[in-house]
C-alpha positions in Angstrom: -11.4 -19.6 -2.4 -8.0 -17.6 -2.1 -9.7 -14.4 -1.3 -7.8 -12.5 -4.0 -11.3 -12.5 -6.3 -13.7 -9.6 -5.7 -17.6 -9.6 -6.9 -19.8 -11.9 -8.5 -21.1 -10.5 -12.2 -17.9 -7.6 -12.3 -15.2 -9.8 -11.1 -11.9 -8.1 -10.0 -8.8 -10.5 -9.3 -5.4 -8.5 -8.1 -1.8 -10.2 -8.1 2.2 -8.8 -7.1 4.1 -7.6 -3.8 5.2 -4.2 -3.0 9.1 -6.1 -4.0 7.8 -8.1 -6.5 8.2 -7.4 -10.5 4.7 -5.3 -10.6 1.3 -5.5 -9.5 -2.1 -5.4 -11.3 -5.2 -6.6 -12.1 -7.6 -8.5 -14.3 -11.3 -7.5 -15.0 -13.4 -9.8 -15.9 -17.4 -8.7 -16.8 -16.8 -5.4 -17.5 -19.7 -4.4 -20.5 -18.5 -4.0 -24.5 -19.0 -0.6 -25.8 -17.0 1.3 -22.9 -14.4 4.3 -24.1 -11.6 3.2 -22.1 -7.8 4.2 -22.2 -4.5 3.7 -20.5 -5.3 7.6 -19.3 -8.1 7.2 -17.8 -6.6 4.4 -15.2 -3.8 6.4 -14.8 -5.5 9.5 -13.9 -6.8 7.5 -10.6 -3.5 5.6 -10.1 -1.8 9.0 -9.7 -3.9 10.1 -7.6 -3.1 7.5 -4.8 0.5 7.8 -5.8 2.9 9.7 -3.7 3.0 13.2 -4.3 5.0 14.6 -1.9 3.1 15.6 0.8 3.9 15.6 4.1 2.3 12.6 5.1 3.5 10.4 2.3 6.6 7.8 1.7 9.5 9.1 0.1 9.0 6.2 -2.2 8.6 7.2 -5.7 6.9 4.7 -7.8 6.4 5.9 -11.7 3.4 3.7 -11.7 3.0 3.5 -15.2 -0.5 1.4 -16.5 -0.5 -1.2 -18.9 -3.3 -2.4 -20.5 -2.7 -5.6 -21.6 -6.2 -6.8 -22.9 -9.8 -6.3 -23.8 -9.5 -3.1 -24.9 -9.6 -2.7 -29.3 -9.6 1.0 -30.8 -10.2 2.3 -27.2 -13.5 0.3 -26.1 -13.9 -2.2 -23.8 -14.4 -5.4 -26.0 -16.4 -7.3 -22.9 -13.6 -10.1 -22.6 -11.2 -9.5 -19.3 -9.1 -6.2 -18.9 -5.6 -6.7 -17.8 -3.8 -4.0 -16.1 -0.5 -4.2 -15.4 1.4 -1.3 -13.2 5.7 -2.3 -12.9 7.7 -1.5 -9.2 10.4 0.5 -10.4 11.8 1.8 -6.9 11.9 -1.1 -5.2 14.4 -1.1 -2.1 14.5 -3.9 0.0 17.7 -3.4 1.7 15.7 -1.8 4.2 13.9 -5.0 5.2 17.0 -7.5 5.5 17.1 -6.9 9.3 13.5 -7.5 9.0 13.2 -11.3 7.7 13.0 -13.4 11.2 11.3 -10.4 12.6 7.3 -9.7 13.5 6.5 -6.0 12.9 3.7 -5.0 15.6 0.6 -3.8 13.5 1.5 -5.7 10.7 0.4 -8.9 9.1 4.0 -10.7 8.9 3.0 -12.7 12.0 -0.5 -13.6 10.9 0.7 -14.7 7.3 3.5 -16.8 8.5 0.5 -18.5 10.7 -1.2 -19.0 7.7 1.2 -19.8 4.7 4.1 -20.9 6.9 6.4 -18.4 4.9 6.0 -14.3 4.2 7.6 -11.8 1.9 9.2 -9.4 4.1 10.1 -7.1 1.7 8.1 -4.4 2.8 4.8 -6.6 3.8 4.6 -8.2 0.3 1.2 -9.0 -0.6 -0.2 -7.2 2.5 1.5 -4.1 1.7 -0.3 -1.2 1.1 1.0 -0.7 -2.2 -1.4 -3.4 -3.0 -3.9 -1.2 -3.3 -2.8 0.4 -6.6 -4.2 -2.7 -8.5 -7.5 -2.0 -6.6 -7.5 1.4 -7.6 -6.4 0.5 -11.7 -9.7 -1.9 -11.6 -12.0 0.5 -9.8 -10.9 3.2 -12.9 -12.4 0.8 -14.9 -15.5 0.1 -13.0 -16.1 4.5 -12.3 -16.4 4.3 -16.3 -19.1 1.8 -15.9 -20.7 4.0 -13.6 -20.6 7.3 -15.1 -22.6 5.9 -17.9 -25.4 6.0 -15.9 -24.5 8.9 -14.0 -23.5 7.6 -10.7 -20.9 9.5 -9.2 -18.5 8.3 -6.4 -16.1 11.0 -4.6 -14.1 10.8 -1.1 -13.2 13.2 1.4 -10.8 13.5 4.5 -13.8 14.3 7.6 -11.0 13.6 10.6 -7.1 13.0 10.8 -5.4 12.4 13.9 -8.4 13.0 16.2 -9.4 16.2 14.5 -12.5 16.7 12.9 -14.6 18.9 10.6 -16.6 21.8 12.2 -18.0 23.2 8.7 -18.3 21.5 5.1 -18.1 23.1 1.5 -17.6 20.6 -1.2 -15.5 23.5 -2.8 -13.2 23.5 -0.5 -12.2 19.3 -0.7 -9.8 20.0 -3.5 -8.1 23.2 -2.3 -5.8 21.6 -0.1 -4.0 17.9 -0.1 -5.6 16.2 2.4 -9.0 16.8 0.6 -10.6 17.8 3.7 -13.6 20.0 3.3 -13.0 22.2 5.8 -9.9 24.3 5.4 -9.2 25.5 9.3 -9.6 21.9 10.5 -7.1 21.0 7.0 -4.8 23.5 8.7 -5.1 21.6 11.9 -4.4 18.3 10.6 -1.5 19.8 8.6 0.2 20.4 11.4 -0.7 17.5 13.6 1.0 15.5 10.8 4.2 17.4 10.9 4.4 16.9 14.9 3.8 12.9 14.1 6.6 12.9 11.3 9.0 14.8 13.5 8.7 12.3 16.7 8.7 9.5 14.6 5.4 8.4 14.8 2.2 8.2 12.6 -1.5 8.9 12.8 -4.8 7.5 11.9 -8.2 9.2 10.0 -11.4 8.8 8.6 -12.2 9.1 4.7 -16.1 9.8 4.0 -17.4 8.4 0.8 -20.4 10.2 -0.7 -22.2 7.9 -4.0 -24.5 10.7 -5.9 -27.0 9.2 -8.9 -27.1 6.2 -7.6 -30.5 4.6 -8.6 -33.2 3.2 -6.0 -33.2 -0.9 -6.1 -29.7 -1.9 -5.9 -28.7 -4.7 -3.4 -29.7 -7.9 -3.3 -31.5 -9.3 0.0 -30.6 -10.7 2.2 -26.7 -12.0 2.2 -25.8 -9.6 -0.8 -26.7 -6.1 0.5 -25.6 -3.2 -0.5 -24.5 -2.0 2.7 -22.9 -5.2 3.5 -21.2 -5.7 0.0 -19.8 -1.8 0.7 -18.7 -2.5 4.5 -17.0 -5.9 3.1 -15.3 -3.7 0.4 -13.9 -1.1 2.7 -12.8 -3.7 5.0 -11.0 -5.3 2.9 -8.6 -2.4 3.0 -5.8 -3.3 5.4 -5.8 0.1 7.2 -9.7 0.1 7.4 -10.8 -0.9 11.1 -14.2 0.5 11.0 -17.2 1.4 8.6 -20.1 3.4 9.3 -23.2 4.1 7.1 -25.2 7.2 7.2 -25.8 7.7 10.9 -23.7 4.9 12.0 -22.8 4.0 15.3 -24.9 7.1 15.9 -28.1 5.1 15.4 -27.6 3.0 18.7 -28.0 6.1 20.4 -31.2 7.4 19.1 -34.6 6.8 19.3 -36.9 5.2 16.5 -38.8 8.4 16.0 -35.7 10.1 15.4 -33.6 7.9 13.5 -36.7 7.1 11.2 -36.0 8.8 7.6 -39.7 10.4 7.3 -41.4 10.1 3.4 -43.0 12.8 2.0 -44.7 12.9 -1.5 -41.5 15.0 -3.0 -39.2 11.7 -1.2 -37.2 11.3 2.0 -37.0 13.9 4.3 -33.7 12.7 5.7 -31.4 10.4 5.4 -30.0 8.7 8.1 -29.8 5.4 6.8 -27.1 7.0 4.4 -29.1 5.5 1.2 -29.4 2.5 1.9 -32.6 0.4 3.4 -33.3 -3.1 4.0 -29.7 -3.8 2.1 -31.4 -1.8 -1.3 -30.4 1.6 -2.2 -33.3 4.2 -1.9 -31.9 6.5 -4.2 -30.7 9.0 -2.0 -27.3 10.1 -1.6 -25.3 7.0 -0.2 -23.0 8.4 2.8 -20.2 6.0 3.9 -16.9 6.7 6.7 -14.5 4.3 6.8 -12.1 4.5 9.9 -8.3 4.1 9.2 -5.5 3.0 11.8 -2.3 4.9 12.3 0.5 3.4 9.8 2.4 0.8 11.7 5.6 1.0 10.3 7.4 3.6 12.7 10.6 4.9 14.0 10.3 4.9 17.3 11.1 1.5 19.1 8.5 -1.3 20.0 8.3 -4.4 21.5 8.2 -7.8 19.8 9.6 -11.1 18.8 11.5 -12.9 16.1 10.1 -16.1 14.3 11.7 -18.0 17.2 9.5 -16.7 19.7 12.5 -14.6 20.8 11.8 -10.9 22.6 13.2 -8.2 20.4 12.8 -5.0 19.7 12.3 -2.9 16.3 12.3 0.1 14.6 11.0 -0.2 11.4 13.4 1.7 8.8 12.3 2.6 5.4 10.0 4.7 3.3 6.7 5.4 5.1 4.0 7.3 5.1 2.7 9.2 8.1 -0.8 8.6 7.6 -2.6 6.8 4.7 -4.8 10.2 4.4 -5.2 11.6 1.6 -3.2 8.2 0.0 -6.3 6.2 0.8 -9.1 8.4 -0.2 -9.0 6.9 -3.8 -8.4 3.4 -2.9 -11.8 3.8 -1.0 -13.3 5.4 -3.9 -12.4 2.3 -5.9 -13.8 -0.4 -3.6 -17.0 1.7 -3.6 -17.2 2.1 -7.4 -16.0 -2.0 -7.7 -19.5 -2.6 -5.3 -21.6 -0.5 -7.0 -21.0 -1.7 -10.9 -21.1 -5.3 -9.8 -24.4 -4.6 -8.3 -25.5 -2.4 -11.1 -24.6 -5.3 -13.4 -26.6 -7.6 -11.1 -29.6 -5.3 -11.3 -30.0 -5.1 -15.2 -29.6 -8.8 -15.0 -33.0 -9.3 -13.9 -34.2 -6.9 -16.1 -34.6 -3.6 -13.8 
């Protein structure tokens, strides 16, 4: 196993570098019979593209999709789904000073441990940009989805040690971090702009919210939901922490009050953040995911060269200062990957 293969009945598999030619993905399981069109990836692809904001690289990738296959007179012919997304802005003469040298908080040490040879134009395969092919395939799977009304949607609930105080759902897309609560936004606007300026970055976490999603998904006792979704957001490289419902929260309670109470007209609460036993309950599904500072800054750190040498860097280049709001959809796409393969799995027994 090569670890570049995700879910068992809809099966993702990405490929490229953040230097290489391009990046993408191919889909394989995904139902016949599904409107799907080069539009409807892109519309989530630009979303996690750079727009801009203060927080993001100055990089700008056109990321145009390509659909290669499975797709005849714009439905989803059940055979695999290539997407293909080109790196047009490519600059790696940024990195050259880079190629005998570890970055601290990146994984050029640990995949030269590994492989015995890295890409380090800009991280290569364990760049961030990565994540556009996740977020191509998890288009495809949100189609699967809204067919049966499930409904997957991400929010910014900290940045840089600031939280939310209120929420109104209104509010998430009224400003670019997606946050719904617009003084705290303000906050964390600013607290960016004091990171950029001393050449340093920040860290967040991006609450995912599942609505529709039917009771019975999961499969006991390796395959559960929760676990499949933790995994998933995990397998994020900035992601250092998930939490579902009440989370670490939990620990602190007591059984009476942690309990979600059942009533004839259904839960009462929902702490367990829809999810019991590994099986959905059919309540709204709840899930943070917390996301380390970029490591890529200005500012000079310690480390060595593949020689063992002591050195010291400061990482040049196009950067972002925080993966928030960039991130938001790549979590939405490892959610909506989880939940379709699991749907899928579901109607396979006949539920």
């Amino acid at each position: 196993m090569s670890g570049n293969t995700f879910g068992a009945l809809f099966r993702v598999a990405t490929f490229g570098e953040s230097h290489g030619p391009a990046l993408g993905a191919v889909i394989d399981g995904c139902p016949p019979g599904i409107d799907l069109a080069a539009a409807d990836i892109q519309e989530e692809v630009d979303r996690r593209a750079s727009s801009g904001h203060a927080a993001s690289t100055p990089r700008r990738e056109e990321d145009r999709v390509e659909i290669l296959s499975g797709i005849f007179e714009g439905k989803t012919t059940g055979t695999p789904i290539a997407v293909l997304i080109r790196n047009r802005e490519a600059d790696s003469g940024a990195y050259e000073e880079l190629r005998e040298v570890f970055r601290p908080g990146h994984g050029d040490f640990t995949y030269t441990k590994k492989y015995g040879i890295r890409d380090h134009r800009g991280g290569g395969r364990a760049s961030g940009r990565e994540t556009a092919a996740r977020v191509a395939a998890g288009a495809v799977a949100r189609k699967v989805l809204a067919r049966e009304g499930i409904d997957v949607s991400g929010c910014t609930v900290e940045l840089g040690g600031i939280g939310i105080e209120t929420r109104s759902a209104g509010a998430i897309g009224s400003n670019r971090l997606r946050c719904p609560d617009p003084q705290a936004a303000a906050r964390m606007e600013a607290r960016l702009e004091d990171a950029r300026r001393e050449g340093d970055t920040l860290g967040g976490i991006v609450e995912v919210r599942v609505t529709g999603c039917p009771a019975g998904l999961g499969e006991p006792v390796f395959d559960k939901l929760d676990a499949d979704l933790a995994k998933a957001l995990m397998g994020i490289g900035t992601v250092k922490g998930v939490e579902i419902g009440a989370g670490f929260q939990a620990a602190r309670l007591q059984g009476s009050q942690c309990n979600d109470a059942i009533g004839p007209g259904g839960f009462e609460t929902n702490r367990a953040g829809g999810v019991l036993a590994g099986i959905a309950t059919g309540q709204e599904i709840v899930i943070r995911a917390a996301c380390k500072p970029i490591p890529s800054i200005a500012r000079e750190q310690h480390t060595i060269d593949v020689h063992g040498n002591a050195k010291t860097v400061s990482v040049r280049g196009r950067h972002d200062a925080c993966v928030i709001p960039r991130i938001i959809p790549v979590c939405e796409a490892m959610v909506c990957l989880v939940l379709a393969d699991h749907l899928l799995r579901q109607k396979a027994i006949g539920r």
